[in-house]
C-alpha positions as CSV (number, residue, x, y, z in Angstrom):
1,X,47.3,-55.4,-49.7
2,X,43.6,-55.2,-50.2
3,X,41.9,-55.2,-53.7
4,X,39.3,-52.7,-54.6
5,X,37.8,-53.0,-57.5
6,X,40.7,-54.7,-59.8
7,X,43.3,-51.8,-58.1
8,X,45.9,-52.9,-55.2
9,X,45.8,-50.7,-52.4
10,X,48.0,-50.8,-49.9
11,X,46.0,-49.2,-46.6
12,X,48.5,-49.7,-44.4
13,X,50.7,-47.0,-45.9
14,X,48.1,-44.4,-47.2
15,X,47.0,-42.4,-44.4
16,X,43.3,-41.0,-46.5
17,X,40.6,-42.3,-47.7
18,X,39.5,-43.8,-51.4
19,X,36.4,-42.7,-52.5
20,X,34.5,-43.1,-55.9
21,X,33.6,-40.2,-58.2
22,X,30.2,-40.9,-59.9
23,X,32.1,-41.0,-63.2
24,X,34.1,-44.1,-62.1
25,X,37.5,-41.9,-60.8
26,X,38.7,-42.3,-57.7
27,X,39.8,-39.7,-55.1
28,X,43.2,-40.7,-53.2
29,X,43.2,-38.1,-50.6
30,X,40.9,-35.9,-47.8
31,X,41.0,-32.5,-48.5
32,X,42.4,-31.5,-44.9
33,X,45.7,-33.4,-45.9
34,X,45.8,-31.5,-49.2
35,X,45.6,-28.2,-47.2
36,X,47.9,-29.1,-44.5
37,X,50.1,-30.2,-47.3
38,X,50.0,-27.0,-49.5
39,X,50.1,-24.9,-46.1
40,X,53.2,-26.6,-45.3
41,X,55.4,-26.3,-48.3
42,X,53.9,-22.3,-49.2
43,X,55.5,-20.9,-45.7
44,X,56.4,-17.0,-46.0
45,X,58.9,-16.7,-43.2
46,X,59.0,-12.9,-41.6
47,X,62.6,-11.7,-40.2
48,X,62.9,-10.2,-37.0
49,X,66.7,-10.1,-36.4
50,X,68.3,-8.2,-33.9
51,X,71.5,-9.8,-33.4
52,X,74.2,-12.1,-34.5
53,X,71.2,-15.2,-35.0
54,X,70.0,-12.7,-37.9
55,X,73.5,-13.4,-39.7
56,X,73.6,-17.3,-39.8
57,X,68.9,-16.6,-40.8
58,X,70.7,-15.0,-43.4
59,X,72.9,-17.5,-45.1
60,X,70.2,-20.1,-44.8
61,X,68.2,-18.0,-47.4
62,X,72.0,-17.6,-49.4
63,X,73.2,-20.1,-52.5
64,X,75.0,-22.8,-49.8
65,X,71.5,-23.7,-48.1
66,X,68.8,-21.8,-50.2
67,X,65.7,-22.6,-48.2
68,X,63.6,-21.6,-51.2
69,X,63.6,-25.8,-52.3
70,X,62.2,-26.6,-49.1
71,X,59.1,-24.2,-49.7
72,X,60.3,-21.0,-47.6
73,X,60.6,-18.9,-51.2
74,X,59.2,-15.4,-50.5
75,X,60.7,-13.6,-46.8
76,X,58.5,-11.0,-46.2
77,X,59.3,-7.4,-44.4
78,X,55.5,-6.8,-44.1
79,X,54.0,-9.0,-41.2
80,X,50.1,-8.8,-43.1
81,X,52.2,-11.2,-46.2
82,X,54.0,-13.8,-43.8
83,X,52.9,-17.0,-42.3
84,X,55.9,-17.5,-40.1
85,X,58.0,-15.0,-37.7
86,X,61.3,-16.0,-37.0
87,X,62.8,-14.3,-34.1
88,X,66.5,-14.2,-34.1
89,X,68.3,-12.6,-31.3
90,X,67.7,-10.5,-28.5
91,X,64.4,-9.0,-27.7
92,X,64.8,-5.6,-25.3
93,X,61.9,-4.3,-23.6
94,X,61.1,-1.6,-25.7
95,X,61.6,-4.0,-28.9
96,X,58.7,-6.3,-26.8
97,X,55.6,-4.1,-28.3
98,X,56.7,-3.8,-31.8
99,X,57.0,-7.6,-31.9
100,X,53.5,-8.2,-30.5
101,X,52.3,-5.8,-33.1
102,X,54.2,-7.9,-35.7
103,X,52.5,-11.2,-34.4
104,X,48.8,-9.5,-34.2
105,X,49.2,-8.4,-37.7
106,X,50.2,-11.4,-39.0
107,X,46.9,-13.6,-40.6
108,X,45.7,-16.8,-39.1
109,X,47.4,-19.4,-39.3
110,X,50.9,-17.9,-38.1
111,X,53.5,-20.0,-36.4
112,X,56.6,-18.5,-34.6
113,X,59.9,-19.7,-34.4
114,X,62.8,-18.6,-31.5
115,X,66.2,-19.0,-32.6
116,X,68.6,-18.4,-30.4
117,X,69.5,-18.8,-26.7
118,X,69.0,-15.0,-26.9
119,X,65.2,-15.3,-28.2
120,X,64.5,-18.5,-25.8
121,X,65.9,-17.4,-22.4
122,X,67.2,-13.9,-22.6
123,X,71.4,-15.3,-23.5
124,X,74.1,-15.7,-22.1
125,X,75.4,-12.2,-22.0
126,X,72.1,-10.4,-20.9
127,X,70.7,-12.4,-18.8
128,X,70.2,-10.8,-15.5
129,X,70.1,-7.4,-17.3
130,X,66.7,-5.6,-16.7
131,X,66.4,-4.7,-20.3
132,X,66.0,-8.1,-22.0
133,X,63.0,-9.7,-22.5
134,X,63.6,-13.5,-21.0
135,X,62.3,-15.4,-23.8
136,X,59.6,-14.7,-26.9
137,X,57.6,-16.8,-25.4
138,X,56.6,-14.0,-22.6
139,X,55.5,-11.7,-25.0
140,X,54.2,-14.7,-28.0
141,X,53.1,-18.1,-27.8
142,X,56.2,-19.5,-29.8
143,X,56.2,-23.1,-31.7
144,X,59.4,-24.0,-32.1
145,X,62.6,-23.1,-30.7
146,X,66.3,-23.7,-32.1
147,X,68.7,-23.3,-29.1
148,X,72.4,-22.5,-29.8
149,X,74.0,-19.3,-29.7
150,X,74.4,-18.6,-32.4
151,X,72.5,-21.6,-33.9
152,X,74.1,-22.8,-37.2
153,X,72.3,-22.8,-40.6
154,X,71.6,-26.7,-40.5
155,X,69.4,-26.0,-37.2
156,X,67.3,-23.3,-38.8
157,X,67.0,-25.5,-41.7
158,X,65.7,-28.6,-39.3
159,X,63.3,-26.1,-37.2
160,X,61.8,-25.2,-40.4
161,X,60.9,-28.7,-42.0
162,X,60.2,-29.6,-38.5
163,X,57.1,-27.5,-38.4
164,X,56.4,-28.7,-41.9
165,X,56.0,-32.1,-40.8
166,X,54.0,-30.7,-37.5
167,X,51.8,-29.0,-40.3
168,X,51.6,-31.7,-42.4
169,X,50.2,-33.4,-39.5
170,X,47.0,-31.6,-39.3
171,X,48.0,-31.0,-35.4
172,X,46.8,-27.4,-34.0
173,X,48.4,-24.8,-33.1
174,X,47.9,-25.6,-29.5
175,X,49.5,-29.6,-30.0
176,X,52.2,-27.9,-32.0
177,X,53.2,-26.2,-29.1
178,X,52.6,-29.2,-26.4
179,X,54.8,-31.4,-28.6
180,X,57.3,-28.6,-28.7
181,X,57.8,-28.3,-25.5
182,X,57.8,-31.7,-24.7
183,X,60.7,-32.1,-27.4
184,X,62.8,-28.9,-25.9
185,X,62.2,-31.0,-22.1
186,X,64.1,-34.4,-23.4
């Protein structure tokens, strides 16, 4: 605990800084963290489901898990309105430009999340077809990924408060996806 002027401040737990205003206030917070803070908890998911994933994205958004309390209120259908694809499913080759077009429309910042063995590696069940794209991540850089096939609710759920947190962090979208990676190696 430290004292600064007549107020206990504990530094060891409050990552900002504590600055005076010239009319004697103080301000308990840098204005990066207030942004990565409202960025986080404002995310506008877009769908992009083309299989069975798409039903268990839908319950998450349904009255058992309502994702609206942890900030994910308004899914988009129009990529220019969204700050977050999720891709749930499989991706065929001719679905492949329609999703880059998705992800190019989308305004900066835009993260992108792969759920689904199907949208990670191509499935089980299509695997060595020539048709299926083998993984978003060949046609979009992709930041976090929720394997299982099909994933349940919960997982979607976790993938999306994880990238809170990674937002929250004030990492880039760059060390989002180095820390994701390293995560889906362990």
């Amino acid at each position: 605990m430290e004292l600064n002027q007549g107020l206990a401040v504990d530094t060891k737990e409050f990552p900002g800084q504590i600055l005076q205003t010239p009319g004697g206030g103080i301000v308990v917070s840098t204005f990066d963290s207030i942004i990565n803070w409202a960025r986080s908890n404002s995310l506008w998911p877009l769908t992009f489901a083309t299989s069975c994933c798409g039903i268990e994205m839908m319950s998450v958004a349904a009255a058992k898990y309502d994702f609206s309390r942890f900030g994910f209120e308004v899914a988009r259908a129009t990529p220019r309105q969204a700050d977050v694809i999720i891709i749930a499913g499989t991706i065929v080759n001719k679905m492949g430009p329609v999703l880059k077009r998705l992800y190019d429309q989308m305004a900066e910042p835009k993260y992108v999340i792969a759920m689904g063995a199907c949208a990670i590696s191509g499935g089980p069940f299509f695997y060595n077809t020539y048709s299926v794209v083998k993984g978003a991540d060949h046609i979009i850089p992709v930041d976090v990924y929720i394997p299982g096939c099909p994933p349940r609710p919960e997982a979607l759920l976790h993938a999306l408060i994880a990238l809170q947190e990674k937002i929250k962090s004030g990492l880039t979208r760059e060390q989002i996806r180095e820390v994701s990676k390293a995560l889906v190696l362990i």
